[in-house]
C-alpha positions as CSV (number, residue, x, y, z in Angstrom):
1,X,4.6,60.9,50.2
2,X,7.9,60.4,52.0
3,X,10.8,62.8,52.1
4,X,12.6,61.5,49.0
5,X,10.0,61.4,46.5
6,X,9.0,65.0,47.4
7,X,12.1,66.2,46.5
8,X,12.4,63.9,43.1
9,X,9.3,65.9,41.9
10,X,10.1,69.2,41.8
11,X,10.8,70.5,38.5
12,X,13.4,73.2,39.3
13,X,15.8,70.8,41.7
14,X,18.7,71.0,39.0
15,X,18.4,74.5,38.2
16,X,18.8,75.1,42.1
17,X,21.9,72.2,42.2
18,X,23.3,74.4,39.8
19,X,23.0,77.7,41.4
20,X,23.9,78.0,44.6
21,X,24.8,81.3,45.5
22,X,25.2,82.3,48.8
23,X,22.1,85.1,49.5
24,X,22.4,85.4,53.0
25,X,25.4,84.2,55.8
26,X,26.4,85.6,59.2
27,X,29.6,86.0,60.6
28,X,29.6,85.9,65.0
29,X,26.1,87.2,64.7
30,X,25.0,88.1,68.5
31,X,22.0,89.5,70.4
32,X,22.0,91.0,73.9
33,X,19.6,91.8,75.6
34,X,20.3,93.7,79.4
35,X,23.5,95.1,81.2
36,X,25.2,93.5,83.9
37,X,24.0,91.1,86.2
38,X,20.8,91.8,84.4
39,X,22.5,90.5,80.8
40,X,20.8,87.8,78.6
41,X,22.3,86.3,75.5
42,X,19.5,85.3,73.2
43,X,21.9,84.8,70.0
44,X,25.3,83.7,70.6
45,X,27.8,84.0,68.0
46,X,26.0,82.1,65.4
47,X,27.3,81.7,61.9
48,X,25.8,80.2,58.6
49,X,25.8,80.6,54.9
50,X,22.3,80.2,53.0
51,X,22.0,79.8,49.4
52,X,19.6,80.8,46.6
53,X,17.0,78.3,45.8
54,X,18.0,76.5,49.1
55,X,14.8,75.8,51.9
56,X,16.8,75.4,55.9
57,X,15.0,74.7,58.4
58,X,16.1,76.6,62.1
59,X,14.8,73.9,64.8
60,X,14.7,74.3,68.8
61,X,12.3,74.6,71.7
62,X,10.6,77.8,73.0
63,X,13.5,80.2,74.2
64,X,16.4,79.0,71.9
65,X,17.3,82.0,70.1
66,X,15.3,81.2,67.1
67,X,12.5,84.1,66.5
68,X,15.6,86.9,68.0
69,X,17.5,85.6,65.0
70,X,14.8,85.6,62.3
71,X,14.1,89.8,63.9
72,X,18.0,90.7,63.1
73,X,17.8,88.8,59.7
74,X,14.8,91.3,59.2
75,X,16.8,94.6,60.8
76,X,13.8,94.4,62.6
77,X,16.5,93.7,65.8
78,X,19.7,95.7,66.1
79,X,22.6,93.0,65.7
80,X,24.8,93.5,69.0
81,X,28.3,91.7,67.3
82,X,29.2,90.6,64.2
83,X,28.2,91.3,60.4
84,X,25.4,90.2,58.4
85,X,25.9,89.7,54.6
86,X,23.0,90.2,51.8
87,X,24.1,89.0,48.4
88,X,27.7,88.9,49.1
89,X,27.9,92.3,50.4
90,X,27.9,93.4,54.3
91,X,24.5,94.7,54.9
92,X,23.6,98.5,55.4
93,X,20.4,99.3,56.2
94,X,21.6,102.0,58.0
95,X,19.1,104.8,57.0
96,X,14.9,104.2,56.3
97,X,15.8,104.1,52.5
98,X,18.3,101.3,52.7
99,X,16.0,99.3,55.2
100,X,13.6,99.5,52.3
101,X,15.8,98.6,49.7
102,X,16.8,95.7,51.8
103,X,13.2,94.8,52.4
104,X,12.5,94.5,48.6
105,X,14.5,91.1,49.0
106,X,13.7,89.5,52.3
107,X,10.3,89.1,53.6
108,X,8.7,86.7,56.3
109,X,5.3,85.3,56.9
110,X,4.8,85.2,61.5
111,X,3.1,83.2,63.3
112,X,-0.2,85.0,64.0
113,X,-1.8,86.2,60.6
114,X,-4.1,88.5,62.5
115,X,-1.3,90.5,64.1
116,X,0.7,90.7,60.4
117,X,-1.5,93.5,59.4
118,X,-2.6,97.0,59.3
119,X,-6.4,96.4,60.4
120,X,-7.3,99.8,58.7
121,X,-5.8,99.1,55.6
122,X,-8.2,96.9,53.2
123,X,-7.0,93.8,51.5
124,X,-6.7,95.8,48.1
125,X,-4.3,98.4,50.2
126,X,-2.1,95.4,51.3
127,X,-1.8,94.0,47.7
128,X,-0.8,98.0,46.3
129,X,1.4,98.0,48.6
130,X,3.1,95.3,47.1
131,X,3.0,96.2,43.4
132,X,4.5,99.7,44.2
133,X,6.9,98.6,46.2
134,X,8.0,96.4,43.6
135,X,8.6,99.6,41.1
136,X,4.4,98.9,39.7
137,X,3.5,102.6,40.8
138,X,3.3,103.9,37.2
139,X,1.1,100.5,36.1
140,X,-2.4,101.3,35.1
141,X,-5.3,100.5,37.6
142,X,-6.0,97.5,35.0
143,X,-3.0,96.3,35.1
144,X,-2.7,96.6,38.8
145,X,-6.0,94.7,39.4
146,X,-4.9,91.8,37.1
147,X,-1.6,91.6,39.1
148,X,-3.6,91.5,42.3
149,X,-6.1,88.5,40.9
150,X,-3.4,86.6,39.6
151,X,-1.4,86.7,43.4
152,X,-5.1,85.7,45.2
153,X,-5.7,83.1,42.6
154,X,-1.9,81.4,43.3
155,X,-3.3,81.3,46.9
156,X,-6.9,79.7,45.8
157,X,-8.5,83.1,46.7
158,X,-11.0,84.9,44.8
159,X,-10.3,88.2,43.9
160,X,-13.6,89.7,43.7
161,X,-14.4,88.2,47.0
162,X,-11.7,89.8,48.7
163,X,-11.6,93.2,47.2
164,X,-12.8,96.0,49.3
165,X,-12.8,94.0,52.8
166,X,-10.9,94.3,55.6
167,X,-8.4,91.3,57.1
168,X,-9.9,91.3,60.3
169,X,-13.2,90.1,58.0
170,X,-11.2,86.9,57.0
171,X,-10.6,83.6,58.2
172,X,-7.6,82.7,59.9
173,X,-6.6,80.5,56.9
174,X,-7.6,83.2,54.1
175,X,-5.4,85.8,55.9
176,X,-2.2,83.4,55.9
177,X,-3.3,83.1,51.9
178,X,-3.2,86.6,51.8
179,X,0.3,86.9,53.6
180,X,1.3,84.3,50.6
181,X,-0.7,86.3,48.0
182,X,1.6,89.4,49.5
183,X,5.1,87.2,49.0
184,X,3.6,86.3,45.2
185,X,4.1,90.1,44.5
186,X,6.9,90.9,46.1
187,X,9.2,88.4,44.9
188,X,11.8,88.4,47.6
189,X,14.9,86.7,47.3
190,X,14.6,85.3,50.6
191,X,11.1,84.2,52.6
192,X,11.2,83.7,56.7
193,X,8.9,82.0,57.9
194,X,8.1,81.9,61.8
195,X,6.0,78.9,62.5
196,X,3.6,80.1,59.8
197,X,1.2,76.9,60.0
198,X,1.1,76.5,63.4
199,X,-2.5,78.4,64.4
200,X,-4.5,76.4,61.2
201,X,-5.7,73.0,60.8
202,X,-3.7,70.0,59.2
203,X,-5.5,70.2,55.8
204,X,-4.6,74.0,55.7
205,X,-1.5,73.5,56.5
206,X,-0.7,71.1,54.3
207,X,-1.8,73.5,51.7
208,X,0.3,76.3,52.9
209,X,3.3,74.4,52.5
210,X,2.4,73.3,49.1
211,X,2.3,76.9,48.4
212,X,4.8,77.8,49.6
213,X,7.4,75.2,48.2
214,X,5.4,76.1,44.6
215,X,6.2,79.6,45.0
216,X,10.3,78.6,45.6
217,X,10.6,76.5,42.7
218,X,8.7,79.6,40.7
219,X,11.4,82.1,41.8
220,X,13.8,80.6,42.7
221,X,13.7,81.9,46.1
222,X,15.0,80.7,49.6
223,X,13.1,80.1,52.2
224,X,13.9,79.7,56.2
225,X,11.4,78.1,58.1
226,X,11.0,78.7,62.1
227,X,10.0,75.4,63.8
228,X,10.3,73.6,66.6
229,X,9.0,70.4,64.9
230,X,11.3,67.9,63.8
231,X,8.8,66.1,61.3
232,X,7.9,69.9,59.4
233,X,11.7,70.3,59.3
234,X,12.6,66.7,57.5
235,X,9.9,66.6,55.7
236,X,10.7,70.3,53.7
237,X,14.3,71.1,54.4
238,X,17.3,70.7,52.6
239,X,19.5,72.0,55.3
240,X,18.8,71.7,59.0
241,X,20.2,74.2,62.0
242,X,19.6,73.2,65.3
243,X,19.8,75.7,68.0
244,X,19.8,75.8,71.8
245,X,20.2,78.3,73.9
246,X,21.6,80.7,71.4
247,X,23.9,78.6,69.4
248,X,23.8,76.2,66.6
249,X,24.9,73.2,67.6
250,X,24.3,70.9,64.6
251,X,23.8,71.1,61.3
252,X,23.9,69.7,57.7
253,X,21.3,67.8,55.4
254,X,18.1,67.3,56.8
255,X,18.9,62.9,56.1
256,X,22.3,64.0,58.4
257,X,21.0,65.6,61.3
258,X,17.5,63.7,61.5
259,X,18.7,60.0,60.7
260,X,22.2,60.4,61.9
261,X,22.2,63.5,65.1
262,X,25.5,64.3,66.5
263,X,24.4,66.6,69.4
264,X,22.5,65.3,72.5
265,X,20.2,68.0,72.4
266,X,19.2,66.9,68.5
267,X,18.5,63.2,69.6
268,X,16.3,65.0,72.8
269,X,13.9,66.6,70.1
270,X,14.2,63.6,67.9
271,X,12.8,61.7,71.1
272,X,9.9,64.0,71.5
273,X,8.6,63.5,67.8
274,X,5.8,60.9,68.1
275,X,6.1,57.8,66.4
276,X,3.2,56.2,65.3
277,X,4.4,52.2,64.8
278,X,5.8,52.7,68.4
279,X,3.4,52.8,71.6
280,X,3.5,56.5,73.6
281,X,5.2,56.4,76.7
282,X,3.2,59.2,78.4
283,X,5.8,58.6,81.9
284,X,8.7,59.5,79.9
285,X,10.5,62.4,81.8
């Protein structure tokens, strides 16, 4: 399926045309790290505006700034200059309370499943978590198991398969599920998602992303992905940031920046995509 026709099919494309609130921008956002001589600027005045419905793609090698950003996003990183805006209003999350409120709309999915969670706390624990965060405390325990089903079966997990286990007693590829199966109950406005199919096979990840992009056009909700990969980022994205060192140097559409780059350092990670009706130069430096 190319690019084009993947975007023809979804169902909800006019609804998200037609609302295009801005959930999430950044005004001279900055991160440093050190004093002194010592001094390292990871995030460099960065702005951008991200709207509901909308899936943006943040592209750049190892080192660029990318993963610091996506931790301030979170308020899992304190933001060194500049202001971050959540639904139109500059964000607080001040105190544990508001940092909880805050989290009710933004979520992300990382990198490495096995590291995303609480290894004493079994897979039922991880889904109630969810529900009561999500104002479900008062539910029945029917109710509550129903609501947990219906997220593992969006995922293609069995419920009664999962209940009672740990994660460290799944699979790689059932725990990302379960991260998913998490996101299903939430409900966030906003998803971030740090190279979340890079550790699993091609026929998982194809999967994931289905899921994923399923679960957007259910909710409406926005979703950033993490990537160094050009191909991931064009073939998802309908807006495309590309950042080096810190700073955005490009972006726009994803058929802007891919087929028609403006910055050098785009067309140098354009080059490194492999191209299958063209033969590899392995001496390339």
């Amino acid at each position: 399926m190319v690019k084009g026709e993947m975007k023809d099919c979804s169902v909800n494309e006019v609804a998200r045309e037609n609302n295009r609130e801005v959930c999430l921008s950044g005004k001279g956002v900055t991160k440093v790290f050190g004093f002194g001589g010592k001094k390292t600027v990871a995030v460099d005045h960065v702005d951008f505006e991200f709207h509901s419905g909308e899936l943006v793609s943040i592209v750049g090698e190892s080192g660029s700034g990318k993963t610091t950003l996506i931790k301030m996003l979170l308020g899992l990183t304190s933001v060194t200059e500049g202001d971050i805006y959540f639904m139109g209003k500059k964000r607080d999350i001040r105190s544990h309370s508001k940092k909880k409120e805050y989290w009710k709309g933004i979520q992300a999915i990382f990198q490495d499943p096995f590291s995303s969670f609480n290894i004493f706390k079994k897979v039922d624990d991880v889904l109630l978590d969810c529900i009561h965060m999500r104002g479900g405390r008062g539910l029945s325990k029917g109710q509550k198991a129903q609501m947990m089903r219906e997220a593992c079966s969006f995922v293609n997990l069995k419920y009664d398969e999962m209940t009672n286990k740990y994660p460290f007693e799944l699979s790689g590829g059932q725990m990302q599920r379960l991260m998913i199966a998490r996101i299903f109950l939430l409900k966030p406005k906003i998803l971030l998602a740090d190279e979340p199919t890079s550790m699993i096979d091609a026929c998982s990840r194809a999967t994931i992303l289905d899921m994923l992009l399923k679960l957007r056009d259910e909710i409406n909700m926005m979703i950033i992905f993490i990537t160094h990969d050009m191909g991931l980022a064009y073939y998802v994205s309908d807006t495309v940031y590309i950042m080096e060192k810190g700073k955005f140097v490009e972006h726009g559409p994803a058929d802007e920046v891919v087929l028609k780059p403006k910055a050098e350092y785009t067309r140098k990670l354009l080059d490194d995509v492999p191209k299958i009706h063209e033969p590899w130069d392995f001496k390339k430096k």
